[in-house]
C-alpha positions, 0 to 999 in steps of 0.5 A: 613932789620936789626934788633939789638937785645939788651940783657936783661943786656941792652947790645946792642946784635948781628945785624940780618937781618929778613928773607922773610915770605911767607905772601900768604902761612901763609894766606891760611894755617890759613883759611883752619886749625881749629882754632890754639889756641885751636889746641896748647891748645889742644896739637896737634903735629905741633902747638906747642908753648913755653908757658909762662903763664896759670892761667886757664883761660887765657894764654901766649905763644911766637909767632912762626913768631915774628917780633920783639924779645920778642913778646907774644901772651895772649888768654883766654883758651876759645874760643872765637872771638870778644874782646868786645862782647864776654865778660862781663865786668869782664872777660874783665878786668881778660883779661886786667889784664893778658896782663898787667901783661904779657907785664910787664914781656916781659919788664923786660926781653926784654929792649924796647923803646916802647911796642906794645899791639894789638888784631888782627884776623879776622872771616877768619883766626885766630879767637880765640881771642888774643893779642899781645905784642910786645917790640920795640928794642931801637934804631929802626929808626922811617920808621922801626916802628910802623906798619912797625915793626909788618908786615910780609911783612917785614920779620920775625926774624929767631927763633929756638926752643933754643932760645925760650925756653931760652926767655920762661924760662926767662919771666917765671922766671920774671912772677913768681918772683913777680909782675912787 
């Protein structure tokens, strides 16, 4: 599958194609680790993540298998599984207010048809809390969005630690200059 990657001047970028994801291996590593928020936020060596945000209680770091260019992931630092239960109504809302403010940045720097914002996770694998957010590429043919476009199965685009610290720069830079 392609995807046409389109520059921040909204420049339509180069055409890659996405690379196979081995969904099975991705599945039994995150069942059989600890959690990989807590092991990022606690700096363990191979849990490494480009960080785009912290306010102390909340943070923003670029996804490692992104599906789609500019897709961020925003936690709360505390452990924490359920997006609703485990919240009173206030923390929800500093939650809701950082992913906003997050997504609002990734729109800035990444030119999007639509912006994707999702929770997802399961008591078996991933369960710290986080959301998604994930910017659809202009031009994307309707079958190649929407679930299409965030599933694995359908291949990841290929992503180096370069590039994601020139995205991390620029969305920090967007973060930091003002609201958005």
């Amino acid at each position: 599958m392609d995807l046409i990657l389109v520059g921040a001047d909204g420049g339509r970028g180069v055409q890659v194609d996405r690379v196979p994801f081995d969904l099975a291996a991705y599945e039994e590593h995150v069942r059989s680790i600890r959690c990989f928020v807590c092991q990022f936020l606690d700096g363990d060596p191979g849990f490494e993540h480009e960080l785009v945000f912290d306010d102390g209680e909340h943070v923003a770091f670029l996804g490692k298998n992104p599906t789609m260019y500019g897709h961020v992931l925003v936690a709360p630092r505390e452990h924490v599984e359920h997006v609703v239960r485990d919240f009173d109504q206030d923390a929800y809302l500093r939650l809701q207010a950082v992913l906003y403010r997050v997504a609002r940045a990734v729109e800035v720097v990444v030119p999007s048809e639509r912006t994707y914002l999702l929770s997802l996770g399961s008591q078996q694998g991933n369960t710290h809390l986080h959301w998604h957010i994930s910017p659809l590429t202009p031009g994307t043919p309707p079958e190649r969005q929407q679930y299409h476009a965030l599933m694995h199965e359908n291949g990841v685009i290929p992503w180096s630690k370069e590039q994601a610290t020139e995205l991390g720069a620029k969305l920090r830079a967007a973060l930091t200059a003002g609201p958005v």
